[in-house]
N, CA and C atoms as a LAMMPS dump frame, in Angstrom:
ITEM: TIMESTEP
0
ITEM: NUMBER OF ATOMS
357
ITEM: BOX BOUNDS ff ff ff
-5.0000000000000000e+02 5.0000000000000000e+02
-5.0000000000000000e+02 5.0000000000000000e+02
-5.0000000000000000e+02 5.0000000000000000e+02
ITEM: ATOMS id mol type element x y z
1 1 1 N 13.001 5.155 10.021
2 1 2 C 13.508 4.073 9.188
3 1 3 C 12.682 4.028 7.9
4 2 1 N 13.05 4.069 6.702
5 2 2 C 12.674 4.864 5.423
6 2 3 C 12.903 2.864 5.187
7 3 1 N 11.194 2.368 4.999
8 3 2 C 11.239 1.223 4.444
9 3 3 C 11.782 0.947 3.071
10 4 1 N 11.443 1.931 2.013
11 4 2 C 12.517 1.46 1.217
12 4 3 C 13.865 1.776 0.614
13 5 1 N 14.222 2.262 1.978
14 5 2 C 15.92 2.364 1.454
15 5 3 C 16.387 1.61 1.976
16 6 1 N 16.038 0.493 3.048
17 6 2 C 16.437 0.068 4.631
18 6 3 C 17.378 -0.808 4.065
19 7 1 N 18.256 -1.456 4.818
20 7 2 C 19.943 -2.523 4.092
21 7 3 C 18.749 -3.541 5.312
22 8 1 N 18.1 -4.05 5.253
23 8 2 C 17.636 -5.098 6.023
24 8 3 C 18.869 -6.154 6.771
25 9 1 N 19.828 -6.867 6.124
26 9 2 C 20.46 -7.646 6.763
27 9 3 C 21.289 -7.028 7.551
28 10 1 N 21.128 -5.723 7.618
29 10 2 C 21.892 -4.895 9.441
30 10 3 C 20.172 -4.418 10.092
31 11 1 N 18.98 -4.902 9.89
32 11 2 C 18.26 -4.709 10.982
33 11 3 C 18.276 -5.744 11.921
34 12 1 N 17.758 -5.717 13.197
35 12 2 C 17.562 -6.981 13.874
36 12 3 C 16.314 -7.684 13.702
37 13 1 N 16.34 -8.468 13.959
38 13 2 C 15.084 -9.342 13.432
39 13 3 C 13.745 -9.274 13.937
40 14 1 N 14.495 -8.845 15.12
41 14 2 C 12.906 -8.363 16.255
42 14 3 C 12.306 -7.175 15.644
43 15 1 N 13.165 -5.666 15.451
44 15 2 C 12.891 -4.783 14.77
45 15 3 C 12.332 -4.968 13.245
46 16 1 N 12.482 -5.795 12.69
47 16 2 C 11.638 -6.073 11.303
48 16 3 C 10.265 -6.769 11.954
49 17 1 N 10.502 -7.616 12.539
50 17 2 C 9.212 -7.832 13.198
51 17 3 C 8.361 -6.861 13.676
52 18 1 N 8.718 -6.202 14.432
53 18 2 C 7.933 -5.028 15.242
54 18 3 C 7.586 -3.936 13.929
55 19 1 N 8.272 -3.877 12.873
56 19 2 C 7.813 -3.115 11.967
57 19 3 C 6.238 -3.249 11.301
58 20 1 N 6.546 -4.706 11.026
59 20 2 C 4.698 -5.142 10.571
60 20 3 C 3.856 -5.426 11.41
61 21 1 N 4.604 -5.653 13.089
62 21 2 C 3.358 -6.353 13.6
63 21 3 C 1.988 -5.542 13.741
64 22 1 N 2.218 -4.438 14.163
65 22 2 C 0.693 -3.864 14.258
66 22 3 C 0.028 -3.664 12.64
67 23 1 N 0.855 -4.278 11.468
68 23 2 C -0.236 -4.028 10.014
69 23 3 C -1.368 -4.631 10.328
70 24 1 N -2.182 -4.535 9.696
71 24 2 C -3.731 -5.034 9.598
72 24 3 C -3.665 -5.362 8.042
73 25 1 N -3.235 -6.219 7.147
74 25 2 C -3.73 -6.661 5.848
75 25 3 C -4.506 -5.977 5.269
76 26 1 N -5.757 -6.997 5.995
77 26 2 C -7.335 -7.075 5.945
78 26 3 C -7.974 -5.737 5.705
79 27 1 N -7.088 -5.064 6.353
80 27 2 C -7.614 -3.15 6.835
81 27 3 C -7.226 -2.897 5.454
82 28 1 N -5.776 -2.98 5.44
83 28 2 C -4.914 -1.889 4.548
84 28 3 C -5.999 -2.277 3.269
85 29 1 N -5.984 -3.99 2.945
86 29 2 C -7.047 -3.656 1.534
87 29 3 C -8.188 -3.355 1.308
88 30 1 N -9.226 -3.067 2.958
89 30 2 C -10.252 -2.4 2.73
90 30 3 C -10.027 -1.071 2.178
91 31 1 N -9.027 -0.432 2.402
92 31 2 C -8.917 0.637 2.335
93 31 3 C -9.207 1.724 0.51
94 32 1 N -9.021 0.531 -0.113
95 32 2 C -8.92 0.5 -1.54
96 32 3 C -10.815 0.705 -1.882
97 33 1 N -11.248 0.359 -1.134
98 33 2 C -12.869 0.352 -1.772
99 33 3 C -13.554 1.474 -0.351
100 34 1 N -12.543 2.294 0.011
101 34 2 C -13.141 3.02 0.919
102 34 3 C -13.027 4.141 0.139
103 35 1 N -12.312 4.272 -0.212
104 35 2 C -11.398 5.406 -1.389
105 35 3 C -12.325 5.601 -2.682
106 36 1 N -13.22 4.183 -2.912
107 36 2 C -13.436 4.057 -4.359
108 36 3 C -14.98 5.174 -3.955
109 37 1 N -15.762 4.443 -2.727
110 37 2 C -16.766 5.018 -1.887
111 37 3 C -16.687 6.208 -1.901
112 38 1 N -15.316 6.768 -1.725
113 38 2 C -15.346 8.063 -1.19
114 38 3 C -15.567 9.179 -2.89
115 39 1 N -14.895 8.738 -3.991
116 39 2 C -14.969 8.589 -4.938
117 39 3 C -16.357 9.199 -5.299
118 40 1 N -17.325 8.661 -4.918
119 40 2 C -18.489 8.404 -5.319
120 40 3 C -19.433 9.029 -4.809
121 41 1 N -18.984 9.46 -3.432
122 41 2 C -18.941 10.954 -3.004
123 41 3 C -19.202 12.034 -3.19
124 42 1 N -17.818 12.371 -4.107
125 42 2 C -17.485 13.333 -4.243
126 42 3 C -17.933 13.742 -5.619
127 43 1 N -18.549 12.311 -6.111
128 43 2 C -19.283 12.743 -7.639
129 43 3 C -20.754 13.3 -7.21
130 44 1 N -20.994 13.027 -6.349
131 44 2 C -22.375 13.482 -5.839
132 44 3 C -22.054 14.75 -5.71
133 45 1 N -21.447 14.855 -4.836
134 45 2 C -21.389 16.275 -4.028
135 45 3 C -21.479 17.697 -5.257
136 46 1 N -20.248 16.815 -6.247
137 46 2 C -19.765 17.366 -6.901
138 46 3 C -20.609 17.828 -8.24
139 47 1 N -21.776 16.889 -8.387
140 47 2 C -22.848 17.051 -9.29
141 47 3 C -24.035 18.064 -9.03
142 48 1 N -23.809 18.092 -7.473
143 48 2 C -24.948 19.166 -6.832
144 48 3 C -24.347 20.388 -7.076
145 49 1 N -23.379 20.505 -6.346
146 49 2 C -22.572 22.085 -7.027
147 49 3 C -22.924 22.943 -8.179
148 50 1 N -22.437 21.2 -8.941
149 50 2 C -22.037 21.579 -10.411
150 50 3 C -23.013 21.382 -11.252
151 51 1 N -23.291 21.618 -12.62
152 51 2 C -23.942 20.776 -13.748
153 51 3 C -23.641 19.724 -14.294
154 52 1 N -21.716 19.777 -14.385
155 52 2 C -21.118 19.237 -14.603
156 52 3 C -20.033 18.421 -14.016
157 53 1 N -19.89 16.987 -13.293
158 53 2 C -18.659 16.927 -12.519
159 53 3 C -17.794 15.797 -13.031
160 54 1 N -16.615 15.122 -12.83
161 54 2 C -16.094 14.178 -13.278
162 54 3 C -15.373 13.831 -12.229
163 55 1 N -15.446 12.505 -11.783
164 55 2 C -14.49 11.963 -11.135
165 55 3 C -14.305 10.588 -11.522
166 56 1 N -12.752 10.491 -11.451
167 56 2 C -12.273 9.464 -11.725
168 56 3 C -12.212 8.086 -10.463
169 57 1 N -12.665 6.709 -10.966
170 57 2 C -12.745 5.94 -9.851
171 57 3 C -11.217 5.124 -9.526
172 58 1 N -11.148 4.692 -8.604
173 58 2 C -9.598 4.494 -8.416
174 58 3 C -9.817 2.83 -9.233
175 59 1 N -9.337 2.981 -10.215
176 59 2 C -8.899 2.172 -10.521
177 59 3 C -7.515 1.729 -11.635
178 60 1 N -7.53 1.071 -12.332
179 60 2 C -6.354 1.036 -13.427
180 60 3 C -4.938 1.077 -12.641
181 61 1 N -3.975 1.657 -12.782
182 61 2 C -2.637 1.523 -12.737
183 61 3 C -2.042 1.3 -10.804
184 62 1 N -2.583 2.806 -10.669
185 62 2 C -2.981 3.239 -9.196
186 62 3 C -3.193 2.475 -8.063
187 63 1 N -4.887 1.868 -8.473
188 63 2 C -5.786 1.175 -8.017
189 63 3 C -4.893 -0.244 -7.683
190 64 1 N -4.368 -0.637 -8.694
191 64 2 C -3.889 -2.119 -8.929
192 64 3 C -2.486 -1.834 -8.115
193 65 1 N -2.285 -0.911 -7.951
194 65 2 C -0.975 -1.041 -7.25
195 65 3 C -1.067 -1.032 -5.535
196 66 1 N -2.069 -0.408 -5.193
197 66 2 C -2.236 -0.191 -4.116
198 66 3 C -3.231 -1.929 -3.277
199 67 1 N -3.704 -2.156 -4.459
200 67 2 C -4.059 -3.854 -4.2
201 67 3 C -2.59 -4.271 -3.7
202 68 1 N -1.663 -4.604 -4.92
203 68 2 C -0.669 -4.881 -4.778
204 68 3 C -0.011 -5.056 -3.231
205 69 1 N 0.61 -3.945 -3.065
206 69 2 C 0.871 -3.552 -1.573
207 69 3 C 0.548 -4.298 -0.57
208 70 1 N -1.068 -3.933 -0.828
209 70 2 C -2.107 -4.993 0.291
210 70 3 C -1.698 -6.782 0.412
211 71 1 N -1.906 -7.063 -0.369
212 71 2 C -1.36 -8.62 -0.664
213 71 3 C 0.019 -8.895 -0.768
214 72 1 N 1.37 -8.051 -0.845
215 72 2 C 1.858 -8.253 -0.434
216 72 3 C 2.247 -8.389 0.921
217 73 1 N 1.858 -7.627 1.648
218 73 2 C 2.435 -7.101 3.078
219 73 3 C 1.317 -8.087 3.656
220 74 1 N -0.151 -8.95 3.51
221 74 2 C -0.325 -10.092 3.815
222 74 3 C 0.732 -11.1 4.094
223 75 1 N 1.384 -11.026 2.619
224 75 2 C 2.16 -12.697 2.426
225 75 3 C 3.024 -12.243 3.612
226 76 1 N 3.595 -11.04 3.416
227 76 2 C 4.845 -11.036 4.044
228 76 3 C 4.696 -11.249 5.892
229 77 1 N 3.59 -10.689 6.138
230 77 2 C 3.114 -10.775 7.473
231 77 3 C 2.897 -12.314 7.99
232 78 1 N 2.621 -13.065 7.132
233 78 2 C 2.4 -14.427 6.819
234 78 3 C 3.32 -15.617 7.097
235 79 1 N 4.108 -14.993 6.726
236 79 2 C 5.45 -15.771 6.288
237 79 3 C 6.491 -15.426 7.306
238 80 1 N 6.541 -14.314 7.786
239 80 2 C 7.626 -14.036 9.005
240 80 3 C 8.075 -14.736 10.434
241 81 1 N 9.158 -15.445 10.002
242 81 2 C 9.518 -16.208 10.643
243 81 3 C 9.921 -16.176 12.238
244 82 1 N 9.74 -16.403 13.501
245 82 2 C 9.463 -15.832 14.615
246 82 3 C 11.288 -15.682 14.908
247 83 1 N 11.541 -14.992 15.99
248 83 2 C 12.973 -14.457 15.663
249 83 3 C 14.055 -15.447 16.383
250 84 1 N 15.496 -15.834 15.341
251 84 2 C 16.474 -16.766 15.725
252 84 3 C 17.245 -16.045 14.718
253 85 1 N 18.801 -16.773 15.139
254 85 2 C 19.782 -16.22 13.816
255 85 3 C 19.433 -17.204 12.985
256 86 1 N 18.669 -18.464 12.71
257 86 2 C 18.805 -19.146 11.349
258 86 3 C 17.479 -18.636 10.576
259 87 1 N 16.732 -17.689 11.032
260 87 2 C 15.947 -17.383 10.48
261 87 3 C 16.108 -15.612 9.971
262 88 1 N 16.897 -15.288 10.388
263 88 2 C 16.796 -13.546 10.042
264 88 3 C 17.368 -13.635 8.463
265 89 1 N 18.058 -14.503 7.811
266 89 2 C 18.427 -14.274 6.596
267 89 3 C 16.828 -14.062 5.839
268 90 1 N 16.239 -14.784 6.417
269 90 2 C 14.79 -14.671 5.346
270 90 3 C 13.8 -13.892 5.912
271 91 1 N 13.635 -13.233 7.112
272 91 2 C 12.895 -11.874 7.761
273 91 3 C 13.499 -10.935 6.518
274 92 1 N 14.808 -10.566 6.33
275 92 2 C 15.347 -9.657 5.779
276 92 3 C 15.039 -9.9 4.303
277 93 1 N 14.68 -11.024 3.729
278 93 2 C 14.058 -11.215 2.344
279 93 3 C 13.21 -10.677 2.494
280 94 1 N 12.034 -10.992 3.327
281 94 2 C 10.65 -10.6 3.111
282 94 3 C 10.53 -9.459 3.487
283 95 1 N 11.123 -8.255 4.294
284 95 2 C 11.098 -7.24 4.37
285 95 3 C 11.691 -6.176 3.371
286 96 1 N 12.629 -6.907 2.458
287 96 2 C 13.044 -6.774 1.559
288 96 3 C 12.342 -6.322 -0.01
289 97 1 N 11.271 -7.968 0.118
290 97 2 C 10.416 -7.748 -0.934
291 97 3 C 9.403 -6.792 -0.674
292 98 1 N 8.839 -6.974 0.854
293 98 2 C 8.042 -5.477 0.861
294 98 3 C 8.02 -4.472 0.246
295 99 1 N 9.398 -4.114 1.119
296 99 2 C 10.011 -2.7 0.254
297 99 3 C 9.699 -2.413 -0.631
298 100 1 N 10.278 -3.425 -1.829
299 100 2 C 10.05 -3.455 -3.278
300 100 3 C 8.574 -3.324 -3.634
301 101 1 N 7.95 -3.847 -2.664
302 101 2 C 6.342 -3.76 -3.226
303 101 3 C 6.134 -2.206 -3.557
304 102 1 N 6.084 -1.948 -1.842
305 102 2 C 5.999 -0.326 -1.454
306 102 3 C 6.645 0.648 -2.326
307 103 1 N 7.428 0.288 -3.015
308 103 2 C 8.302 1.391 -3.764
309 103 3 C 7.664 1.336 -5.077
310 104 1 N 7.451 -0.128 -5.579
311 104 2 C 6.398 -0.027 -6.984
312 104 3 C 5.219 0.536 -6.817
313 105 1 N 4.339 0.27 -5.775
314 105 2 C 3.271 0.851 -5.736
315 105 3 C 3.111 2.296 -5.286
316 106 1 N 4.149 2.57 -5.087
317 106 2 C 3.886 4.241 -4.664
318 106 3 C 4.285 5.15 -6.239
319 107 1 N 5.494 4.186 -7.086
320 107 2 C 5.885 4.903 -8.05
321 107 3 C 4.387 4.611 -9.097
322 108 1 N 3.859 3.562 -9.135
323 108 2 C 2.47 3.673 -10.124
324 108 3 C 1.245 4.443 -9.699
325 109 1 N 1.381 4.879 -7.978
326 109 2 C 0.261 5.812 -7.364
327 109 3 C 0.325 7.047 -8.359
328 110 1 N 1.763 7.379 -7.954
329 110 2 C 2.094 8.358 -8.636
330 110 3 C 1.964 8.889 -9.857
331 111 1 N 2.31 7.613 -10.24
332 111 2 C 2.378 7.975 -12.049
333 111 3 C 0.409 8.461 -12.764
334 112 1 N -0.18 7.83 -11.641
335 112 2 C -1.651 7.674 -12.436
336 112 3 C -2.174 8.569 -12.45
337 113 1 N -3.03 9.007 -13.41
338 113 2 C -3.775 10.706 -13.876
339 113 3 C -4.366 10.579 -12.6
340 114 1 N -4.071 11.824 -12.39
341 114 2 C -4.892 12.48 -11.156
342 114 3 C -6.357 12.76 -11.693
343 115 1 N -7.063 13.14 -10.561
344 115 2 C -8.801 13.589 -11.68
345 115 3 C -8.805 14.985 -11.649
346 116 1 N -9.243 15.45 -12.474
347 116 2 C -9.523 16.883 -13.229
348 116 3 C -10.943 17.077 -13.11
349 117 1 N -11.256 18.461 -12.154
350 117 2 C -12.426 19.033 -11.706
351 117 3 C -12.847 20.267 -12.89
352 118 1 N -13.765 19.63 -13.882
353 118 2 C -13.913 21.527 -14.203
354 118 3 C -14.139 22.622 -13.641
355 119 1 N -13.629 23.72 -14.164
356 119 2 C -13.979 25.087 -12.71
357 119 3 C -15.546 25.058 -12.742
């Protein structure tokens, strides 16, 4: 199930549920300063090698998007309403807006300069 193509108001409500329940928030946005760590790393590593190394830290476009994500899929985890038919119209919002998160933040992952190693 390809979260952001999904027609949400033909999932069932339990199944949108069961989609986030095992997220971890908390995790997913540590994950952003594990990356930055790792980062920092690899400038080491990369300075011993080298004379010269460059690495870029995750931040700017990327960085901010992948925050993004994180705090969304909080709210949304947040907010999910436990399962009835008067409530699946708005499971399917918020799984909805996910999506949308997930799809912006993967298209600004994307878009952001990668880092450039001199040989």
């Amino acid at each position: 199930l390809a979260l952001s193509e999904t027609d949400f108001e033909s999932v069932s409500h339990e199944r949108m549920r069961a989609m986030i329940e095992g997220a971890d928030p908390e995790t997913t946005g540590k994950l952003g300063g594990k990356l930055k760590k790792a980062a920092v790393a690899i400038e080491e590593i990369g300075t011993e090698l080298k004379t010269r190394s460059t690495v870029v830290a995750w931040e700017g476009e990327g960085g901010e998007a992948f925050r993004e994500a994180a705090t969304v899929l909080a709210e949304v985890k947040a907010a999910m309403p436990p399962p009835s038919s008067a409530s699946h119209a708005e499971a399917a919002r918020l799984m909805t807006k996910l999506a949308g998160s997930y799809r912006w933040s993967s298209m600004n992952m994307t878009a952001a300069e990668r880092p450039k190693f001199p040989p």
